[in-house]
N, C-alpha and C positions, 0 to 999 in steps of 0.2 A: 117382461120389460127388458129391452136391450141393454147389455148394457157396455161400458166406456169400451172397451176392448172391442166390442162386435158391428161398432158404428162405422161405416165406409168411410163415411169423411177424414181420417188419419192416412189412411189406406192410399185415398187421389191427394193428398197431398204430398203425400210421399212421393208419388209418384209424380209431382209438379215439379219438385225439387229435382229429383232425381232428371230430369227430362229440361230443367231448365240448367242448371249447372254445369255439365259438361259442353254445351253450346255455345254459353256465354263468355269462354275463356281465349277472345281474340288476340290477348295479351296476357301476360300473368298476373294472376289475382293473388292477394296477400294471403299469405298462412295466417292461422288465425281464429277465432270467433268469427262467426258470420250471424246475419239473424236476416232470413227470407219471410218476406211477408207474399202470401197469395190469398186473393178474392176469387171465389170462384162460384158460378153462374152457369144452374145444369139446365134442359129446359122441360123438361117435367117438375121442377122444385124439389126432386126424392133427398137431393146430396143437403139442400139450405137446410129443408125439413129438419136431416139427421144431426145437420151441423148444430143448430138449434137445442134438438136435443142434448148431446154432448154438451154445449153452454152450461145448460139447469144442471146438468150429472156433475158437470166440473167445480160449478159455483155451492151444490149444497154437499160435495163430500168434504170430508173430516180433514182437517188440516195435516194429520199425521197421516191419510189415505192418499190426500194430496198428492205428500211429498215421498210417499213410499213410488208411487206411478214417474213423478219426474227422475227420482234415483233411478227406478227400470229404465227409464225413456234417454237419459244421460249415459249409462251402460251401457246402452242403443247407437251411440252418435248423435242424442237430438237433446233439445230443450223446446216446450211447446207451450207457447200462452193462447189463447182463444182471444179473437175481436168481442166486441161488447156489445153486438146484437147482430142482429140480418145485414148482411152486406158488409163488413167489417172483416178485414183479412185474419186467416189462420197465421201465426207467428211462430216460427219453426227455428232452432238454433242448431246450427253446423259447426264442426268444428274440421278447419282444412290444415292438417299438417301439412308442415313444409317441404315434404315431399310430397302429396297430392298438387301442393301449386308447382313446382317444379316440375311437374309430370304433366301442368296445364288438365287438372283432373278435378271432379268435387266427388264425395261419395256416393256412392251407387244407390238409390234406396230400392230398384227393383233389377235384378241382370235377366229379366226375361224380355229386358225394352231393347231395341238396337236402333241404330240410326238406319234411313234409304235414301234419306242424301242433305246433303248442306252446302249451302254459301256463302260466301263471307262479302262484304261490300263496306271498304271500311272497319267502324268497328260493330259494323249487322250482322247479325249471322239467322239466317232462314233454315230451316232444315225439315224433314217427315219424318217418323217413326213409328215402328209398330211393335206389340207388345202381346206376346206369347204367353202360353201360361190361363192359371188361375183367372188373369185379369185380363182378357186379351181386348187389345184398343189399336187404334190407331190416328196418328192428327199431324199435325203442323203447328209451328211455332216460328218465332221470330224473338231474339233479343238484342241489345243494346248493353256492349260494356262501354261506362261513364267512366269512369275510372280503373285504376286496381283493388279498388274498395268500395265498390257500384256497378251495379247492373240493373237493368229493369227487362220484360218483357212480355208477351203473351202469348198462351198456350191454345190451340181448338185440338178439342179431343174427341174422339167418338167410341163408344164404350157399349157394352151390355151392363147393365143393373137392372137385379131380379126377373130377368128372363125380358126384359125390352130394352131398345135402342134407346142410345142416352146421350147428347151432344154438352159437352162443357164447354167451358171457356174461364180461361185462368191469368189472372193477371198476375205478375209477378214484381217483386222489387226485392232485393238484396243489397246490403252494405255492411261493413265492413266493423267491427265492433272494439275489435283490439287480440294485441297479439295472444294473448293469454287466452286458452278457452275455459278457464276454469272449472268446475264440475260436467263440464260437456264434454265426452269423451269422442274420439277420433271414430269415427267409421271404416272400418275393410273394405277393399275395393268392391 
């Protein structure tokens, strides 16, 4: 049985964040708590599958296993709830020191990804990227900062999982939660 730790889906999400974040900063975004919600939709079904799984892992472990995995995961840079069935976004908390927003930055969750180009139109920003490494992908995106305490977007990804070709597509929203990030600890570049 797999288990929490071995399941991809943490993995591309990470990686949604990390790839939606730094593109989405057309203006500066508040220091602070964040909490990014993304749906994502593989087309083989492998990523729902596992996401799936994780749900039942998350929902029948021990209240004290729980919270031993959020304290790691907080340690981390992150804070993580799960949607509440198929289709229902991964819910990931950031925490952006105010020197990451001043630097127009959000934390890195993968530095094998780089940008091949972006545009701005407004407050759009379009861009490609591709990603080296363990996990190597490549896609295109698009976001939309609403505010300095909002953003929404979408990801298409193209990937290898388990020795085949794997196309995602990520939808994204982010807002703004308050200044304080509480047990959510800052992310290194």
């Amino acid at each position: 049985m797999k288990t929490l730790s071995n399941c991809l889906a943490p993995t591309y999400l990470g990686l949604a964040i990390a790839l939606a974040a730094p593109h989405a900063v057309a203006q500066k975004l508040s220091p602070g708590l964040w909490e990014h919600s993304v749906t994502m939709k593989t087309s083989s079904g492998r990523m729902e599958a596992g996401m799936a799984r994780m749900q039942e892992q998350l929902a029948a472990m021990p209240p004290e296993k729980r919270k031993q995995l959020e304290a790691m995961m907080g340690r981390q840079g992150m804070g993580m709830g799960m949607g509440q069935g198929a289709g229902q976004p991964m819910v990931v908390k950031v925490c952006l020191t105010p020197e990451q927003a001043a630097r127009d930055e959000m934390p890195q969750a993968d530095a094998n990804c780089r940008q091949l180009s972006q545009e701005r139109s407004g407050k759009t920003v379009r861009f490609k990227f591709a990603c080296t490494g363990e996990r190597q992908s490549s896609g295109e995106g698009e976001y939309t900062l609403d505010s300095d305490k909002a953003h929404h977007g979408r990801t298409l990804l193209t990937t290898v999982a388990q020795g085949r070709p794997e196309r995602m597509e990520m939808e994204h929203r982010a807002r703004w939660l308050g200044a304080s990030c509480g047990d959510v600890k800052p992310r290194a570049r």
